[in-house]
FIDO-970338 format. One record per atom (N, C-alpha, C): chain; atom name; x negated, y negated, z; residue number from 0. Coordinates in Angstrom, 3 decimals. Layout:
BEGIN
<node A,CA,<X,Y,Z>,NUM>
...
# end
This chain:
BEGIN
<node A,N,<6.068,15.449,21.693>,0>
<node A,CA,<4.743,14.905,21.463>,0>
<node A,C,<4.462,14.885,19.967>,0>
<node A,N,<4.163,13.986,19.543>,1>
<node A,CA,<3.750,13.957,18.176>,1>
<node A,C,<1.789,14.195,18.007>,1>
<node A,N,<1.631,13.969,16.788>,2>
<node A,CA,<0.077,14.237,16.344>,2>
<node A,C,<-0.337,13.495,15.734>,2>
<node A,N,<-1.160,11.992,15.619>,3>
<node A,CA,<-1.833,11.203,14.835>,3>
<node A,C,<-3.250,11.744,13.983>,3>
<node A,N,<-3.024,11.224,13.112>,4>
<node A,CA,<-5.008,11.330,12.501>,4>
<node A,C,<-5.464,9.444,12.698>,4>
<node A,N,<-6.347,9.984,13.069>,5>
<node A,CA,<-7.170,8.386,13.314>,5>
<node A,C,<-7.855,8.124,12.326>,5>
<node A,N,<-8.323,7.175,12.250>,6>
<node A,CA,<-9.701,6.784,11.232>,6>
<node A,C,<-10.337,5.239,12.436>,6>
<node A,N,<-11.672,5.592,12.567>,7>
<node A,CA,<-11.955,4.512,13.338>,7>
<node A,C,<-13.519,3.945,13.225>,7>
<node A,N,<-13.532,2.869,12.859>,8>
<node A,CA,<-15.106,2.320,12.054>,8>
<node A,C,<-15.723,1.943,13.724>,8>
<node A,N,<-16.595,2.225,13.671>,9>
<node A,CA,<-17.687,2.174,15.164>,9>
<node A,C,<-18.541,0.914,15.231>,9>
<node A,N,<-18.179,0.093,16.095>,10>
<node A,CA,<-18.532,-1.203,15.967>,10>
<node A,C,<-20.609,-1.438,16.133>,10>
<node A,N,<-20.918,-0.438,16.966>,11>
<node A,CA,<-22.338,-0.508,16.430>,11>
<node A,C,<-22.704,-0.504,15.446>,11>
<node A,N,<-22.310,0.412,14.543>,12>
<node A,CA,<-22.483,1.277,13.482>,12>
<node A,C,<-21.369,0.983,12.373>,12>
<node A,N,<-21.531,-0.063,11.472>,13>
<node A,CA,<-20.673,-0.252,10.661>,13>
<node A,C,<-20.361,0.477,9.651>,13>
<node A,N,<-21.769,0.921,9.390>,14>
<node A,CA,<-21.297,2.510,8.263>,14>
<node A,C,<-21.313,3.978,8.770>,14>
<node A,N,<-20.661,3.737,10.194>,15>
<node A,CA,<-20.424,5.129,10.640>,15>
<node A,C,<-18.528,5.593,10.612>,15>
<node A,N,<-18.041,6.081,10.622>,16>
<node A,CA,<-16.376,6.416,10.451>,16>
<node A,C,<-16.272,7.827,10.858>,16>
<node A,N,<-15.426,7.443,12.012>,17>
<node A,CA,<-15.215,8.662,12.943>,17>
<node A,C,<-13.837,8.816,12.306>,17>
<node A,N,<-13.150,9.947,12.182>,18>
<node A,CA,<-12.045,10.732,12.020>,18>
<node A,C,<-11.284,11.827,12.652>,18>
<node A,N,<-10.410,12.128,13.053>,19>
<node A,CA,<-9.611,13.077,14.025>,19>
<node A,C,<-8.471,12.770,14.082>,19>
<node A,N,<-7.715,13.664,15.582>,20>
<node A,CA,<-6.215,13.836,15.813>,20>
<node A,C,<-5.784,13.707,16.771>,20>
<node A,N,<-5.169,12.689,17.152>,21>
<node A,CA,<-4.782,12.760,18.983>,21>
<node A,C,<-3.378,13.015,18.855>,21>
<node A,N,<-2.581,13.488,20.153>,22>
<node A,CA,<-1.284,14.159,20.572>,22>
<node A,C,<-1.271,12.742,21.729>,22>
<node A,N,<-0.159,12.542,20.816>,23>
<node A,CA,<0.035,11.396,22.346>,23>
<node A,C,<2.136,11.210,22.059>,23>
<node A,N,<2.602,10.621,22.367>,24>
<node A,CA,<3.866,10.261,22.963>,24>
<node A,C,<4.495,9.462,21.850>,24>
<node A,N,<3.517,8.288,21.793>,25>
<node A,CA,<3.891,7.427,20.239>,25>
<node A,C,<2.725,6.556,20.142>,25>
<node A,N,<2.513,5.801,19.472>,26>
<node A,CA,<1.496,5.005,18.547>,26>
<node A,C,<0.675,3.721,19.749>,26>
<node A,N,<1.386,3.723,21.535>,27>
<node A,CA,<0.623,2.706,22.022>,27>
<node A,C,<-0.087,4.087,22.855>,27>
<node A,N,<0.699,4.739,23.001>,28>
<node A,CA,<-0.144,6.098,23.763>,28>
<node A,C,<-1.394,6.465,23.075>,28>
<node A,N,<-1.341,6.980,21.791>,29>
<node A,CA,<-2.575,7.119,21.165>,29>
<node A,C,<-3.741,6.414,21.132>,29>
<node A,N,<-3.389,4.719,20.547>,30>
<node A,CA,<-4.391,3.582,21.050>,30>
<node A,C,<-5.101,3.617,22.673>,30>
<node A,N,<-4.231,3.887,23.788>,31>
<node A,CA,<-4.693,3.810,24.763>,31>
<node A,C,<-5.841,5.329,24.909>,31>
<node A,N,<-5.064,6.137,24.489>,32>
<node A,CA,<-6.176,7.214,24.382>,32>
<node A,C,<-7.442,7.316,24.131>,32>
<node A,N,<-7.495,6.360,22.570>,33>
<node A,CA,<-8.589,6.257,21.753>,33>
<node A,C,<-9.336,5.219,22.631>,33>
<node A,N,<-9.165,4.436,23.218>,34>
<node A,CA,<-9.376,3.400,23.747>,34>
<node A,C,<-10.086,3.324,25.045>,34>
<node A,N,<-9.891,4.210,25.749>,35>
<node A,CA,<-10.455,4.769,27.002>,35>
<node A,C,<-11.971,5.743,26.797>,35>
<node A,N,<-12.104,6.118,24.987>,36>
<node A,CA,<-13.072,6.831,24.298>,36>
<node A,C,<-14.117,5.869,23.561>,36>
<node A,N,<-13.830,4.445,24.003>,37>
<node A,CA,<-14.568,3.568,23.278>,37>
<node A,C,<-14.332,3.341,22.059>,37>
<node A,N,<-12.872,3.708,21.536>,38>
<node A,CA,<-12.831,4.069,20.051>,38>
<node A,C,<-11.837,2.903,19.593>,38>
<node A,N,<-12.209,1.333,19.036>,39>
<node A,CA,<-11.267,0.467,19.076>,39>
<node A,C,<-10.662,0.274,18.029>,39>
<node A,N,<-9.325,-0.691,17.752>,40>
<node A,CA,<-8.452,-0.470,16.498>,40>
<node A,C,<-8.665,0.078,15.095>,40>
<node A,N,<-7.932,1.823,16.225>,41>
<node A,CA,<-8.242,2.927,15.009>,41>
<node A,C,<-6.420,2.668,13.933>,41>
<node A,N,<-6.901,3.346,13.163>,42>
<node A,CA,<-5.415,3.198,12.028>,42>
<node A,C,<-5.171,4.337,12.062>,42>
<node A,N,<-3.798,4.434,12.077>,43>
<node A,CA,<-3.237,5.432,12.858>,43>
<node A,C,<-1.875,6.121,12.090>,43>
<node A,N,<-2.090,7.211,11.348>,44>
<node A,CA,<-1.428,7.831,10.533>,44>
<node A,C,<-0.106,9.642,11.595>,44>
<node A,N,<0.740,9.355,11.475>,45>
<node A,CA,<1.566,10.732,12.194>,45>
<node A,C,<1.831,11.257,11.064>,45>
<node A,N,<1.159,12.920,11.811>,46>
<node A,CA,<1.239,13.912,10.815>,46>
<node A,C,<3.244,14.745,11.364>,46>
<node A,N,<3.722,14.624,10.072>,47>
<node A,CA,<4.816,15.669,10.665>,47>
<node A,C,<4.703,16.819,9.824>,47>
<node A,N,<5.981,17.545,9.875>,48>
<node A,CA,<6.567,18.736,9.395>,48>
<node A,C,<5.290,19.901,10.101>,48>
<node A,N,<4.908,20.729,9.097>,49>
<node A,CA,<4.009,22.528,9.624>,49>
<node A,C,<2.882,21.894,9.740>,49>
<node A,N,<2.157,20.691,9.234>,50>
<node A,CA,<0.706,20.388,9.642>,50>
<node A,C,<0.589,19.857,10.943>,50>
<node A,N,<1.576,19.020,11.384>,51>
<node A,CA,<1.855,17.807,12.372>,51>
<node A,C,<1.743,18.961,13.441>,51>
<node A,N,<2.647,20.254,13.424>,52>
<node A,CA,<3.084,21.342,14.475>,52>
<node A,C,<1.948,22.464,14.658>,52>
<node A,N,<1.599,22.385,13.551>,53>
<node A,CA,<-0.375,23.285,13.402>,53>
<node A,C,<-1.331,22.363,14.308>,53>
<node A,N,<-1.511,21.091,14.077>,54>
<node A,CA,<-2.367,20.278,14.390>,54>
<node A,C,<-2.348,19.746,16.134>,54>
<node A,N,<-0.953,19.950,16.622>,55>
<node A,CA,<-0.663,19.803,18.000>,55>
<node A,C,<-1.490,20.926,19.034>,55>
<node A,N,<-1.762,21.771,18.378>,56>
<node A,CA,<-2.331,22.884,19.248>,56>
<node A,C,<-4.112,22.433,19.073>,56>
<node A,N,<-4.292,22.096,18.059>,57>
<node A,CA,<-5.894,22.131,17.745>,57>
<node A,C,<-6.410,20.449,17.719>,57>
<node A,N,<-5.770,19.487,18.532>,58>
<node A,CA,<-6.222,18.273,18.468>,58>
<node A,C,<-6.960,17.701,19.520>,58>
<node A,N,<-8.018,16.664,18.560>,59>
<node A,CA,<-9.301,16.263,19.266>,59>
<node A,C,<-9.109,15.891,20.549>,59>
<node A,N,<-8.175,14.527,20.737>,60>
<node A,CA,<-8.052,13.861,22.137>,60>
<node A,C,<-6.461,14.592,22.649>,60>
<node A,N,<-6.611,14.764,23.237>,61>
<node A,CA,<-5.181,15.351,24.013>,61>
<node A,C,<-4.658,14.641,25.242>,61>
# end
């Protein structure tokens, strides 16, 4: 399982910007994640090495 950070602009709310970390499989898993949260084409950064493996335990969408 890997660990993304999102960044995702909120279509009501154009100057609102949500930020976090989902654990998903790979990069269509995550979208579908975010996606099911109302959260639409977020940009989508994988964290690796000790943060990526820190961040798997403590992430937002799981």
């Amino acid at each position: 399982m890997s660990v993304y950070e999102y960044t995702v602009v909120i279509k009501d709310r154009e100057d609102h910007v949500e930020t976090g970390t989902v654990k998903a499989s790979d990069k269509v898993d995550a979208e579908a994640k975010l996606n099911r949260l109302d959260l639409y084409d977020p940009k989508l950064k994988e964290l690796k090495g000790l943060s990526g493996f820190i961040k798997q335990f403590t992430a937002d969408v799981k």
